[in-house]
C-alpha positions in Angstrom: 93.2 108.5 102.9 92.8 111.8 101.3 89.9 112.4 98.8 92.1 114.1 95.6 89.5 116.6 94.2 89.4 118.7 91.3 86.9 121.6 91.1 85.8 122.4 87.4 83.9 125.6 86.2 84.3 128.3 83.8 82.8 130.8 86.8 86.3 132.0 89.2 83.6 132.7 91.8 82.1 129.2 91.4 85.3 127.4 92.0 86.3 129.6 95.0 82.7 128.8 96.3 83.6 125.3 96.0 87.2 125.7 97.3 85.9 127.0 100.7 83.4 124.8 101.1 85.5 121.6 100.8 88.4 122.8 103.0 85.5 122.5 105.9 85.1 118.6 105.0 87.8 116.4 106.6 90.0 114.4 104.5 89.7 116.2 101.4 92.2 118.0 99.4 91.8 120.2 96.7 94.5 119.8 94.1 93.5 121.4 91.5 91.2 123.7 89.4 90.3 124.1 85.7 88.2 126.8 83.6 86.8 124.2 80.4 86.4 120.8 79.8 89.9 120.6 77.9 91.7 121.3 80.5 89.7 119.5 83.2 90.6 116.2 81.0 94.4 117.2 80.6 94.5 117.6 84.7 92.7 114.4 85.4 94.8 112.8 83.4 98.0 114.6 85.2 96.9 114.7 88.5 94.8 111.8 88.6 91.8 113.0 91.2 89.6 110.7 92.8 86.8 113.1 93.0 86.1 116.0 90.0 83.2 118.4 90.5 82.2 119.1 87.0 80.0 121.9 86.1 78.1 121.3 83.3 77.8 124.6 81.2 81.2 125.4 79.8 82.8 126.8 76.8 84.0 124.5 73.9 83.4 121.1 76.2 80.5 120.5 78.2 80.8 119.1 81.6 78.6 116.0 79.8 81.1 115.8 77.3 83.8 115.7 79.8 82.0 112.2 81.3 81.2 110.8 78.3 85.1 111.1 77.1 86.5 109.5 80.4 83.4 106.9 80.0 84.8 106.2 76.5 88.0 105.7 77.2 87.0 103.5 80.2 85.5 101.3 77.9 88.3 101.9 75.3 91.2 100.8 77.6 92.5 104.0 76.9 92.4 105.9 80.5 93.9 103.9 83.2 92.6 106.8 85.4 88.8 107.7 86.0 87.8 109.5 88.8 84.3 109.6 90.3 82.2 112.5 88.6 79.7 114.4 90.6 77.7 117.3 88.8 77.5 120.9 89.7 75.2 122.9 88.3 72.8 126.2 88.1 70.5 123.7 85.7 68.2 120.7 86.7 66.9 119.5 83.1 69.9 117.7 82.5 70.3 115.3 85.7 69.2 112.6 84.1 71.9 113.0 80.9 74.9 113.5 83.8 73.2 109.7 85.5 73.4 108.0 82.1 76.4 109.3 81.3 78.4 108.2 84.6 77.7 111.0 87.5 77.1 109.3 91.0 75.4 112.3 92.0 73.8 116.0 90.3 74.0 119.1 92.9 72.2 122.4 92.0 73.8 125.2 92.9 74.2 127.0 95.2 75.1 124.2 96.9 74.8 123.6 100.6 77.3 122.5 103.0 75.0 119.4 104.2 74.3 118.6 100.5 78.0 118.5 99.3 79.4 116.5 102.3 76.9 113.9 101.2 77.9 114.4 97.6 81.9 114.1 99.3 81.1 111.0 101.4 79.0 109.0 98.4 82.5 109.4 96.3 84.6 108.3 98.9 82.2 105.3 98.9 82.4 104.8 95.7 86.1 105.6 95.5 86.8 102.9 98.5 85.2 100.0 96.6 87.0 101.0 93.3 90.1 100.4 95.1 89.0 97.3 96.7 88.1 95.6 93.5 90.9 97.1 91.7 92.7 94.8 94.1 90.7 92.1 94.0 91.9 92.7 90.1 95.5 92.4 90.9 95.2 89.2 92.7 93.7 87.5 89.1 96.5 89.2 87.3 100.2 87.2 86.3 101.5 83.8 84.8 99.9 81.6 86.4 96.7 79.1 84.7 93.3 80.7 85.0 91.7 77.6 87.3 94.7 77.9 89.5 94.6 82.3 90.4 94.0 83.3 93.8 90.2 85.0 92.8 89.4 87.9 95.3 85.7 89.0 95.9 84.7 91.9 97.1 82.0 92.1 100.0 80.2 94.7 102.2 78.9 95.4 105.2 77.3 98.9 106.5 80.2 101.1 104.8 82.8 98.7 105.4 84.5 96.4 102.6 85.8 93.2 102.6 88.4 91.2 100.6 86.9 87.4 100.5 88.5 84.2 99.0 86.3 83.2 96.7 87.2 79.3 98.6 85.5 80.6 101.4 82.4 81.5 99.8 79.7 79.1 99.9 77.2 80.9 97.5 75.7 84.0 96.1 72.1 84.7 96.3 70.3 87.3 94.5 67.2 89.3 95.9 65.8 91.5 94.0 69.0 94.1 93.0 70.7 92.8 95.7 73.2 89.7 95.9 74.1 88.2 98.9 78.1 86.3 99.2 77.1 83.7 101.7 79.8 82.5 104.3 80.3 80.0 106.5 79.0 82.2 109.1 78.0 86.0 107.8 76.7 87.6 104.8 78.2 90.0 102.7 76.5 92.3 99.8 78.0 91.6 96.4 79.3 95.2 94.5 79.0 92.8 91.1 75.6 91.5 89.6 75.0 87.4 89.9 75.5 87.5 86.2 78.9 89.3 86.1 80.2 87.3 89.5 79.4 84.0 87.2 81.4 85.4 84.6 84.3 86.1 87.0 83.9 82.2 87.8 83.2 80.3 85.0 86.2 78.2 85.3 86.1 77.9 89.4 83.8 75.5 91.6 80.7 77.3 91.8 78.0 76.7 89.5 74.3 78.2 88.8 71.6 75.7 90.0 69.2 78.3 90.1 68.8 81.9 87.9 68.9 83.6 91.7 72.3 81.0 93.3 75.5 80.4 92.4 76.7 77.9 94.2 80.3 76.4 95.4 80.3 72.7 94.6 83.2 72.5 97.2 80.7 73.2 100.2 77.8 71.4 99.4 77.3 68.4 102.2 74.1 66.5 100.8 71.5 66.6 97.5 68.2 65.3 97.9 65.5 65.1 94.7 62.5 66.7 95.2 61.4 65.4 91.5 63.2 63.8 88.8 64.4 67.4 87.7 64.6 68.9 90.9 66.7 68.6 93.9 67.3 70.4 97.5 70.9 71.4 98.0 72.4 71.4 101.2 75.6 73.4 102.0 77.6 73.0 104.5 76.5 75.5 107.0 72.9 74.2 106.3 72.1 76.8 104.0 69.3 74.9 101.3 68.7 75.5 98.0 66.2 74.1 95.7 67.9 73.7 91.7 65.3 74.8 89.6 63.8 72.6 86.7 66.1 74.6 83.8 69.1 73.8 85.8 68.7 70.0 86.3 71.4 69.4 84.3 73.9 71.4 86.0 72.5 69.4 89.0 73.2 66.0 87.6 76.6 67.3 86.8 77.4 68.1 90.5 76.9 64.7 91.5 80.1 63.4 89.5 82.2 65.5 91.1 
């Protein structure tokens, strides 16, 4: 698919810069241009980009401004639309700002050919695992009971993205900043934190034995206690997990089902 890009900058000369620069990158097409952060929001919100490279010194609204609207009204529910934001700009002080404020990525000007397809290719990333959770989304969304939805998880692996069932997921495993979705056979990398996928799941089959697992009660094959508050899990695929002390309960609870 086609990255949708708008080029935003108070500077003609800028945005034609930008313009023939990005018609050398494959699979992008610029639809668009605007002078000021007023009208970059009115276009986004027209022509709904999937990229906008935002300068950040403009008239009236900054480019910062610009993010921390869209951010808003991500929040707010009141944007359905908000494309990936990736700063252009003459000034470094303020990198830090455009990170906290939303930007995946802060390019100084004037900005290299090598430097902006990276900038292009970390969007589309980032654009591509939007739309696989926004589907993931749609597969939670109609009439039917909460326990009884189809729940979709999204997985990777190298740049690739996978739509997984969440029956066929035996357990998450967090490392570090990393969670694993553990399979009967592979493992994915989670694009959710262990806290937010337990959220998703709260009324499903998996439960936390551990504050690193999350585990699906439906594929564990065997407990054994280790103590009186702590046992070994077994899954299925012979994955083993030890449920730590604070979880025991949750443990004890596993065995009635």
């Amino acid at each position: 698919m086609r990255l949708k890009t708008l080029i935003v900058d108070d500077e003609p000369i800028a945005r034609r810069v930008l313009r023939e620069e990005l018609e050398l990158i494959d699979d992008v097409e610029v639809i668009g241009e605007a002078a000021d952060g007023a009208a970059a929001l009115e276009k986004i919100g027209s022509e709904q980009p999937d990229l906008v490279l935002l300068d950040l010194q403009m008239p009236a609204m900054s480019g910062l401004d610009v993010v921390r609207h869209l951010e808003l009204g991500k929040r707010g529910k009141q944007s359905k639309h908000v494309p990936v934001i990736v700063i252009v700009t003459a000034y470094d002080q303020h990198a830090l700002k455009a990170f906290e404020a939303g930007a995946i990525d802060y390019l100084l000007k004037p900005v290299g050919q090598e430097r902006l397809s990276q900038a292009v290719e970390r969007a589309r990333r980032v654009t591509d695992r939007q739309a696989m959770e926004r589907i993931a989304q749609l597969q939670e969304i109609g009439g039917t009971p909460l326990a009884a939805r189809t729940r979709r998880i999204v997985g990777k692996i190298g740049e690739e993205y996978f739509l997984l069932s969440a029956d066929e997921i035996y357990a998450f495993q967090a490392d570090g900043d990393l969670v694993w979705i553990v399979t009967a056979k592979r493992k994915y990398l989670a694009t959710q934190t262990l806290k937010e996928l337990e959220q998703r799941l709260k009324n499903s089959s998996f439960r936390r034995i551990h504050r690193n697992a999350l585990v699906n009660v439906e594929h564990v094959r065997k407990m054994s206690a280790l103590s009186s508050q702590r046992w070994l899990i077994t899954m299925n695929n012979d994955q083993e997990f030890v449920a730590s002390k604070r979880q025991a309960r949750t443990v004890r609870e596993l065995l009635t089902w």
